[in-house]
C-alpha positions as CSV (number, residue, x, y, z in Angstrom):
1,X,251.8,50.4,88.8
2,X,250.2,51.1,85.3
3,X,250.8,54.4,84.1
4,X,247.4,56.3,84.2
5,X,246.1,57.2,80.5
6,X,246.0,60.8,79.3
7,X,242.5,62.4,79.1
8,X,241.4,62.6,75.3
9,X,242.1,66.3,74.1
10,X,238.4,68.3,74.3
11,X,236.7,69.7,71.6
12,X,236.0,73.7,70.9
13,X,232.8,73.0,72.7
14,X,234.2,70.6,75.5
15,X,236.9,73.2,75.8
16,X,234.1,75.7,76.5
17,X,232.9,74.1,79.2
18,X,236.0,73.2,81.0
19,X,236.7,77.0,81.0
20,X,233.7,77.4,82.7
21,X,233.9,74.9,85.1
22,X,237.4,76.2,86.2
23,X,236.4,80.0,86.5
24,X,233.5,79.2,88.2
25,X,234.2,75.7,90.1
26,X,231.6,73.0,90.3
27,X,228.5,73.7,88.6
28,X,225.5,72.6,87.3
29,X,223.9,72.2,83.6
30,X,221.9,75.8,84.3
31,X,224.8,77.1,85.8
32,X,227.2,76.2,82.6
33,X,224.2,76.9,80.2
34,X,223.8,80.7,81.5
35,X,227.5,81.0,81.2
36,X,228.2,79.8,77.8
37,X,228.7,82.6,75.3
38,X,227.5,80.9,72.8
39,X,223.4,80.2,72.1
40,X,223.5,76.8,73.1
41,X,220.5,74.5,73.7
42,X,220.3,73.5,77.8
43,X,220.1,70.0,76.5
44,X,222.9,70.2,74.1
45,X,225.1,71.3,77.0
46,X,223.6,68.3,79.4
47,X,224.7,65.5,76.7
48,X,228.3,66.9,75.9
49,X,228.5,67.2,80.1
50,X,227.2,63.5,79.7
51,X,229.7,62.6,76.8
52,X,232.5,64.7,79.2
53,X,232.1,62.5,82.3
54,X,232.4,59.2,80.0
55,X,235.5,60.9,78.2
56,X,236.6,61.4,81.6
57,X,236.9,65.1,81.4
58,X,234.2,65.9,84.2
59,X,233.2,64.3,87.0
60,X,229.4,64.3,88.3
61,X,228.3,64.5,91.8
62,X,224.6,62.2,91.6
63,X,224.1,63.0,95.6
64,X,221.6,65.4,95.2
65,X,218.6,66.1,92.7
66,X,220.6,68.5,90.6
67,X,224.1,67.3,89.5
68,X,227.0,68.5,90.0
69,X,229.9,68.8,87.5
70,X,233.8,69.1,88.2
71,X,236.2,69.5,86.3
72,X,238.7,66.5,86.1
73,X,241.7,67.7,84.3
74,X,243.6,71.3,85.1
75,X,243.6,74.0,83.2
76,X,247.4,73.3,83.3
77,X,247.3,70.2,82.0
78,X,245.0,70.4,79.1
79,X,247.3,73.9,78.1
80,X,250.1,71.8,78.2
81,X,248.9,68.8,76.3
82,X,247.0,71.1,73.4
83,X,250.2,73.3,73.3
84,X,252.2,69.7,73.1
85,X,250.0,68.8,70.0
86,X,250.1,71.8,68.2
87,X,253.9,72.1,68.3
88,X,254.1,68.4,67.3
89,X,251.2,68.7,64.3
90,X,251.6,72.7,63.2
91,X,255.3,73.3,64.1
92,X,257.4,69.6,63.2
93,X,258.0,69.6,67.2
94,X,260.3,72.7,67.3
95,X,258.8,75.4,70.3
96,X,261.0,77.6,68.8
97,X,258.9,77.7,65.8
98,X,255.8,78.3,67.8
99,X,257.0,81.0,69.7
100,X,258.8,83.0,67.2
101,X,255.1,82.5,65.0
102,X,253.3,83.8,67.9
103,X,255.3,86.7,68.8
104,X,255.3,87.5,65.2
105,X,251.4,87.1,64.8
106,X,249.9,88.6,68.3
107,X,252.4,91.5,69.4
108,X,253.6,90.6,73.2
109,X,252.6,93.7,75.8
110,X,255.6,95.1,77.8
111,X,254.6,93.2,80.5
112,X,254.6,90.0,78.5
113,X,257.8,90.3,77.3
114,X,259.0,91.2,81.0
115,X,257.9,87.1,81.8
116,X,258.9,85.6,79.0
117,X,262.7,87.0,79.5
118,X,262.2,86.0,83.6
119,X,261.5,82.4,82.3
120,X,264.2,82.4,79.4
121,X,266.5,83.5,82.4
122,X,264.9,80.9,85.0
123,X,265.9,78.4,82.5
124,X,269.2,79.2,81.4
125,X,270.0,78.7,85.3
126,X,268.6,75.5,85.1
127,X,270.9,73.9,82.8
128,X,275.2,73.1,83.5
């Protein structure tokens, strides 16, 4: 069975609209227009959504008048893979290096710190 391709990693703007689709679930080019924070043209959003269901980010629903877009990736996954890249590209591979920057750069909250030691200790009783 061939191993299925990763999506390509989306761009600011793509990434904009995938947040949106995964707040707000399937939507349509109003819906993602009125919810963008940033003044963007209702056409400019229908051609990246276009450019997004070739990249195979989105999917569009063509049943009814008034398409419908899904997101086709997680949120999980796309963390995961633009995490991945950053600590390959910024940080010579090493997470330690990008967490020890981002501690250092945006202050954890109490509670923050509070998960991050319940996953350190998760994963310590992982390993032999």
């Amino acid at each position: 069975m061939p191993k299925r391709k990763a999506p390509p990693r989306p761009t600011k703007a793509e990434l904009a609209i995938l947040s949106i689709l995964w707040r707000r679930g399937p939507s349509t080019v109003r819906d993602v227009h009125a919810a963008l924070r940033e003044p963007v043209g209702y056409t400019t959003v229908l051609k990246l959504l276009q450019i997004m269901t070739d990249k195979g980010l989105v999917t569009r629903d063509e049943r009814s008048r008034t398409h419908i877009y899904r997101a086709a990736v997680s949120e999980a996954t796309t963390q995961g893979q633009l995490v991945s890249d950053l600590v390959d590209r910024a940080f010579g591979g090493s997470s330690v290096a990008l967490v020890l920057q981002a501690l250092s750069t945006t202050p954890a909250s109490r509670d923050e710190l509070e998960q991050i030691r319940r996953l350190l200790d998760q994963r310590k009783g992982d390993k032999p």
